[in-house]
C-alpha positions in Angstrom: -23.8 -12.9 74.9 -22.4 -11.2 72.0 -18.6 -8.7 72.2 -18.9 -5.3 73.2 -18.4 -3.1 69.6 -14.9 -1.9 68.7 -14.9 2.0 69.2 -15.5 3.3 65.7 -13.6 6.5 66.1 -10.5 5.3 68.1 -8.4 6.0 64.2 -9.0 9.6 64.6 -6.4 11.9 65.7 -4.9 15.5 64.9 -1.5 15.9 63.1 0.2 18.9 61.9 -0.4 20.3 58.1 1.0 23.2 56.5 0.4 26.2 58.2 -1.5 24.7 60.8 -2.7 21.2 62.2 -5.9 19.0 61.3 -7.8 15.7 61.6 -8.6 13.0 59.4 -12.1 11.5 59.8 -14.9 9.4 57.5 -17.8 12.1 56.1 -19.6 10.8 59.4 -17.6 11.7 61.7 -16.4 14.7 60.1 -19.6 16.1 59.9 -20.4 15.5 63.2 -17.1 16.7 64.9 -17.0 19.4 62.4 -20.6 20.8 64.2 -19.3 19.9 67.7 -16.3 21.7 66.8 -18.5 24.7 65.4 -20.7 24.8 68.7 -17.3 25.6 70.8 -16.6 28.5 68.1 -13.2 26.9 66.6 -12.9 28.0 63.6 -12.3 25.0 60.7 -12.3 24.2 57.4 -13.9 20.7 56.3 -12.2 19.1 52.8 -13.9 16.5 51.2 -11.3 16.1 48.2 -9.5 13.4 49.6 -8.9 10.4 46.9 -9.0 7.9 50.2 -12.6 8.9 50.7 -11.7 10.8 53.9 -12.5 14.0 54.9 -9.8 16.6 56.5 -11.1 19.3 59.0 -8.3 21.9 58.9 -7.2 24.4 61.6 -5.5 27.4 60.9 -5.0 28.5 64.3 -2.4 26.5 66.1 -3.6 27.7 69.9 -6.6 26.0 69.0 -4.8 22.6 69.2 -5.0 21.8 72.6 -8.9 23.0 72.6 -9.3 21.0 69.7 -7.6 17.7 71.2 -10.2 18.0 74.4 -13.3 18.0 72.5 -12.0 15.3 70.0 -10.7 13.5 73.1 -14.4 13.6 74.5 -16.4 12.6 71.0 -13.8 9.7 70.7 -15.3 8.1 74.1 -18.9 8.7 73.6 -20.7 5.4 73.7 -23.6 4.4 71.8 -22.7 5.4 68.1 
């Protein structure tokens, strides 16, 4: 019997940034929640300039947030990757 597997995304979360709000994520996951997030028609901005190795997906649009937080909410809980 081996241990269920930790839940790879859990570390992802949104946070305000100048002028706006955004989210954090490894190339993976940012190119995946960055086409989830372009299927729902919120409108992004993916940064891969980070020193850390991270990505940023950045929102201008702070109604988005709580649109955004739903579908992030919902990719964080999907089993199997």
């Amino acid at each position: 019997m081996s241990l269920a597997k930790r839940n790879e995304r859990e570390y992802l979360d949104i946070a305000g940034s100048e002028g706006g709000f955004s989210i954090t994520a490894k190339p993976e996951h940012a190119e995946q929640l960055s086409a989830l997030l372009t299927r729902h028609g919120y409108a992004h901005r993916r940064s891969k300039e980070l020193a850390s190795g991270l990505e940023q997906l950045l929102f201008a649009e702070i109604s988005l947030r709580p649109k955004v937080a739903e579908v992030l909410e919902s990719y964080k809980n999907v089993r199997g990757s």
